[in-house]
N, C-alpha and C positions, 0 to 999 in steps of 0.2 A: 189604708193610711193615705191621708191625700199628702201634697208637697207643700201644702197652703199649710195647713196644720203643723206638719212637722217644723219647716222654717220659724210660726211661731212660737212653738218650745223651744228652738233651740235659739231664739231673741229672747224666751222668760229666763233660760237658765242664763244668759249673757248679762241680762241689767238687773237681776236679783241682787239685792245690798241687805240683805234679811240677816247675816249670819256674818261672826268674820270668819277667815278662811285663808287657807295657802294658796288655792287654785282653782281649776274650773276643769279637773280632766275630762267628764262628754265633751266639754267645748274642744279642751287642745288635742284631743285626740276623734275628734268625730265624731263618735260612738252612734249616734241615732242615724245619721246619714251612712254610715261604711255599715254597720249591722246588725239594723232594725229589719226583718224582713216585709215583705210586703202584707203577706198574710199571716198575723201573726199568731198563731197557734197557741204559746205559753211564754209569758211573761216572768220571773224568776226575780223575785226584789229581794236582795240582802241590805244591807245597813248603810256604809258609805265607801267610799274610797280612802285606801288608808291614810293614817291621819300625818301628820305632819311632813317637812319638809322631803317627800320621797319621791320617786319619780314612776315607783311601780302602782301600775292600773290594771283591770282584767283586760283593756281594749288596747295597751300600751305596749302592743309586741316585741319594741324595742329593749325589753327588762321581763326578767323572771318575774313571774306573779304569785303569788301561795293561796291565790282564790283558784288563777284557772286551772293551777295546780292541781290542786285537793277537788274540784270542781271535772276534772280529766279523772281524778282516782274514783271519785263517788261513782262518775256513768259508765266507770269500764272501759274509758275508750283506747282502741287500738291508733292513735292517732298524736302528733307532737302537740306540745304544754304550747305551743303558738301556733296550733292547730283550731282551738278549742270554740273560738269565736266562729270561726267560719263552718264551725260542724252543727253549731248550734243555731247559724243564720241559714245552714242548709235544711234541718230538721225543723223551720219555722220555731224558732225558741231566742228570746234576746236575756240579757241579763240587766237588770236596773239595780240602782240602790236608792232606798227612802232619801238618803240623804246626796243630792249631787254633786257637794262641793268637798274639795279635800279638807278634811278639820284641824286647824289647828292644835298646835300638843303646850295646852295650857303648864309653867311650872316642870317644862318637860315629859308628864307623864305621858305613858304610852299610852292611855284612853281614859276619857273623862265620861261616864256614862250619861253625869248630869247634861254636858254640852251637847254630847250626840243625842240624848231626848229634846232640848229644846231644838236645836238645826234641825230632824224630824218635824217636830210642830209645824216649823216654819216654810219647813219645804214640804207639807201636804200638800198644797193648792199647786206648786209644781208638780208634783207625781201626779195628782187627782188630772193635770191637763194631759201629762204624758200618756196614763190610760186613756183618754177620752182620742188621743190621738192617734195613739198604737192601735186601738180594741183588739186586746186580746182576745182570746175565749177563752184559758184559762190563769188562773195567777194564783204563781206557788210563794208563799210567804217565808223567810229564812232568816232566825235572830230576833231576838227580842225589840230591837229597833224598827227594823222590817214591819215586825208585827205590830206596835205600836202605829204606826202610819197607818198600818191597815185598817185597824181598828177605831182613827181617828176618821178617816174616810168612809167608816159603813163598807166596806171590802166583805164579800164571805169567799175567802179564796177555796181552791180547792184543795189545798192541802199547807199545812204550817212545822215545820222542823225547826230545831235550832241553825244557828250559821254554817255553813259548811264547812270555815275552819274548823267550828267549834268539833263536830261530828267526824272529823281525822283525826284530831287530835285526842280526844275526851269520851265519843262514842261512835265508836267502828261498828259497834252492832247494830246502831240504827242506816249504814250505809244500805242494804240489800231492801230495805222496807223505801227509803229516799229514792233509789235509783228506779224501784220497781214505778213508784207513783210518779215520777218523771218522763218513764217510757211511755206510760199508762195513759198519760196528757197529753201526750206528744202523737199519740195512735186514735186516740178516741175522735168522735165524732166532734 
Protein backbone atom coordinates (compact mmCIF):
# COMPACT_ATOMS: atom_id res chain seq x y z
CA UNK A 1 0.00 0.00 0.00
CA UNK A 2 2.00 3.04 -1.00
CA UNK A 3 1.18 6.55 1.13
CA UNK A 4 0.66 8.37 -2.23
CA UNK A 5 -2.34 6.19 -2.90
CA UNK A 6 -3.86 6.06 0.41
CA UNK A 7 -3.66 9.96 1.10
CA UNK A 8 -5.54 10.02 -2.41
CA UNK A 9 -8.50 7.99 -1.13
CA UNK A 10 -8.78 9.41 1.74
CA UNK A 11 -8.89 13.27 -0.32
CA UNK A 12 -11.72 10.97 -2.71
CA UNK A 13 -13.67 10.21 0.42
CA UNK A 14 -13.21 14.10 1.76
CA UNK A 15 -14.57 16.06 -1.60
CA UNK A 16 -17.19 13.31 -2.52
CA UNK A 17 -20.75 15.28 -2.83
CA UNK A 18 -22.30 12.09 -4.55
CA UNK A 19 -24.75 11.12 -1.85
CA UNK A 20 -26.31 13.36 1.11
CA UNK A 21 -25.23 12.30 4.30
CA UNK A 22 -24.74 12.99 8.23
CA UNK A 23 -20.91 12.43 8.15
CA UNK A 24 -17.67 11.06 6.88
CA UNK A 25 -16.73 8.49 9.93
CA UNK A 26 -13.25 6.93 7.84
CA UNK A 27 -12.47 10.51 7.67
CA UNK A 28 -13.24 11.61 11.56
CA UNK A 29 -12.04 8.73 12.70
CA UNK A 30 -9.04 7.69 10.53
CA UNK A 31 -9.90 4.39 9.72
CA UNK A 32 -7.51 3.83 6.60
CA UNK A 33 -4.39 5.57 8.26
CA UNK A 34 -4.86 3.99 12.07
CA UNK A 35 -5.82 0.39 10.57
CA UNK A 36 -5.28 -0.50 7.26
CA UNK A 37 -2.34 -2.85 7.46
CA UNK A 38 0.37 -2.84 5.28
CA UNK A 39 0.12 -6.10 3.78
CA UNK A 40 -3.21 -6.59 3.45
CA UNK A 41 -4.28 -10.14 3.63
CA UNK A 42 -8.33 -9.89 3.82
CA UNK A 43 -10.42 -7.18 3.05
CA UNK A 44 -14.12 -7.71 4.90
CA UNK A 45 -16.80 -5.05 3.11
CA UNK A 46 -20.15 -4.95 4.88
CA UNK A 47 -22.67 -2.15 3.89
CA UNK A 48 -22.27 1.25 5.51
CA UNK A 49 -21.88 2.94 8.73
CA UNK A 50 -24.78 3.15 10.65
CA UNK A 51 -27.24 5.50 9.53
CA UNK A 52 -28.45 8.56 10.97
CA UNK A 53 -27.40 10.89 13.51
CA UNK A 54 -25.07 8.38 15.72
CA UNK A 55 -21.79 8.42 16.76
CA UNK A 56 -21.17 4.66 16.82
CA UNK A 57 -18.59 3.41 14.14
CA UNK A 58 -16.60 -0.15 14.00
CA UNK A 59 -13.34 2.32 14.20
CA UNK A 60 -15.06 4.76 16.81
CA UNK A 61 -13.53 3.20 20.12
CA UNK A 62 -14.95 5.82 21.92
CA UNK A 63 -18.82 4.20 21.83
CA UNK A 64 -20.00 0.62 21.86
CA UNK A 65 -20.45 -0.77 18.37
CA UNK A 66 -22.89 -3.87 17.44
CA UNK A 67 -20.68 -4.67 14.32
CA UNK A 68 -17.51 -5.05 16.37
CA UNK A 69 -19.48 -6.61 18.67
CA UNK A 70 -21.27 -9.46 16.93
CA UNK A 71 -17.92 -9.20 14.70
CA UNK A 72 -15.75 -10.37 18.23
CA UNK A 73 -18.75 -13.14 18.67
CA UNK A 74 -18.60 -14.60 14.99
CA UNK A 75 -14.38 -15.06 15.42
CA UNK A 76 -14.46 -16.24 18.89
CA UNK A 77 -12.23 -13.87 20.03
CA UNK A 78 -10.68 -13.96 23.46
CA UNK A 79 -10.14 -10.20 23.43
CA UNK A 80 -12.24 -6.69 24.44
CA UNK A 81 -15.29 -5.29 21.85
CA UNK A 82 -12.37 -2.22 21.56
CA UNK A 83 -9.89 -4.76 20.98
CA UNK A 84 -11.19 -5.86 17.67
CA UNK A 85 -9.63 -3.43 15.19
CA UNK A 86 -6.37 -3.85 16.38
CA UNK A 87 -6.73 -7.80 16.32
CA UNK A 88 -7.79 -7.67 12.91
CA UNK A 89 -4.79 -5.01 11.80
CA UNK A 90 -2.49 -7.58 13.57
CA UNK A 91 -3.88 -10.64 11.55
CA UNK A 92 -3.56 -8.49 8.36
CA UNK A 93 -7.44 -8.12 7.85
CA UNK A 94 -9.14 -4.30 7.74
CA UNK A 95 -13.00 -4.02 7.65
CA UNK A 96 -14.65 -1.61 4.86
CA UNK A 97 -18.12 -0.79 4.00
CA UNK A 98 -19.46 -0.29 0.23
CA UNK A 99 -20.83 2.60 1.39
CA UNK A 100 -18.46 5.31 3.23
CA UNK A 101 -20.58 7.86 4.45
CA UNK A 102 -22.94 7.79 7.48
CA UNK A 103 -26.73 7.56 5.61
CA UNK A 104 -29.02 9.70 6.50
CA UNK A 105 -32.56 8.38 8.20
CA UNK A 106 -34.99 9.68 5.53
CA UNK A 107 -38.80 10.22 7.43
CA UNK A 108 -36.94 8.86 10.41
CA UNK A 109 -36.77 5.34 9.24
CA UNK A 110 -34.31 3.13 10.64
CA UNK A 111 -33.10 2.06 6.91
CA UNK A 112 -34.12 2.90 3.63
CA UNK A 113 -32.82 -0.06 1.49
CA UNK A 114 -33.64 2.03 -1.58
CA UNK A 115 -31.07 4.98 -0.39
CA UNK A 116 -28.42 2.40 0.64
CA UNK A 117 -28.66 0.84 -3.00
CA UNK A 118 -28.19 4.05 -4.73
CA UNK A 119 -25.12 5.68 -2.05
CA UNK A 120 -23.52 1.92 -3.16
CA UNK A 121 -23.83 2.76 -6.88
CA UNK A 122 -22.42 5.93 -6.22
CA UNK A 123 -19.71 5.00 -4.07
CA UNK A 124 -18.36 1.94 -6.35
CA UNK A 125 -15.67 3.99 -8.04
CA UNK A 126 -14.63 4.88 -4.28
CA UNK A 127 -14.39 1.30 -3.19
CA UNK A 128 -13.09 0.25 -6.68
CA UNK A 129 -9.93 3.00 -5.62
CA UNK A 130 -9.81 1.69 -2.19
CA UNK A 131 -9.18 -1.90 -3.46
CA UNK A 132 -6.68 -0.85 -6.01
CA UNK A 133 -5.09 0.95 -3.12
CA UNK A 134 -5.29 -1.72 -0.31
CA UNK A 135 -4.61 -4.86 -2.79
CA UNK A 136 -5.99 -7.25 -0.79
CA UNK A 137 -5.47 -10.92 -1.77
CA UNK A 138 -8.51 -11.62 -0.45
CA UNK A 139 -12.14 -10.11 -0.13
CA UNK A 140 -15.03 -11.41 1.95
CA UNK A 141 -18.27 -9.92 0.92
CA UNK A 142 -21.15 -9.37 3.92
CA UNK A 143 -24.89 -8.12 3.15
CA UNK A 144 -26.76 -7.59 0.28
CA UNK A 145 -25.35 -4.02 -0.07
CA UNK A 146 -21.80 -5.25 0.13
CA UNK A 147 -22.70 -7.60 -2.46
CA UNK A 148 -24.30 -5.46 -4.74
CA UNK A 149 -20.91 -3.19 -4.92
CA UNK A 150 -19.29 -6.10 -5.55
CA UNK A 151 -21.11 -7.18 -8.23
CA UNK A 152 -21.23 -3.75 -9.73
CA UNK A 153 -17.37 -3.79 -9.71
CA UNK A 154 -16.76 -7.41 -11.49
CA UNK A 155 -15.44 -8.57 -7.66
CA UNK A 156 -15.36 -12.57 -7.61
CA UNK A 157 -14.74 -12.43 -3.76
CA UNK A 158 -13.82 -15.27 -1.93
CA UNK A 159 -16.50 -15.83 0.05
CA UNK A 160 -20.19 -13.86 0.49
CA UNK A 161 -22.44 -14.30 3.80
CA UNK A 162 -25.20 -12.21 4.75
CA UNK A 163 -24.22 -9.02 7.43
CA UNK A 164 -22.81 -9.98 10.44
CA UNK A 165 -25.46 -8.30 12.24
CA UNK A 166 -27.65 -10.11 10.28
CA UNK A 167 -26.04 -13.66 11.11
CA UNK A 168 -26.34 -12.85 15.36
CA UNK A 169 -29.19 -11.99 15.24
CA UNK A 170 -31.27 -14.21 12.52
CA UNK A 171 -28.56 -17.06 11.81
CA UNK A 172 -26.23 -18.32 14.53
CA UNK A 173 -25.87 -21.45 12.40
CA UNK A 174 -24.18 -19.92 9.75
CA UNK A 175 -21.48 -18.48 12.54
CA UNK A 176 -18.91 -21.73 12.54
CA UNK A 177 -19.00 -22.00 8.47
CA UNK A 178 -18.21 -17.56 8.46
CA UNK A 179 -15.50 -17.85 11.11
CA UNK A 180 -14.07 -21.06 9.60
CA UNK A 181 -13.77 -19.26 5.96
CA UNK A 182 -12.30 -16.15 7.87
CA UNK A 183 -9.46 -18.01 9.44
CA UNK A 184 -9.20 -19.97 6.28
CA UNK A 185 -8.30 -16.26 4.42
CA UNK A 186 -6.47 -15.22 6.89
CA UNK A 187 -3.87 -18.62 6.88
CA UNK A 188 -3.81 -19.22 3.18
CA UNK A 189 -1.38 -18.37 0.90
Amino acid sequence: MSTAGLEGLVRELGTCSRCPLVDRPFLIHDAHRRWAPPALKLLLITESPPPGRKQDFFYNLGRPDRLRRNLKAILGLGVAELQVPSWLKEHGAFLTNAIKCRPIRPGGRARDEGLLRRMALNCSAILARELEVLRPRRVMVFGRIAQLSSEVLGLEPYAVFPHPNFLVRFRRDMIPAVREAIFRALSGP
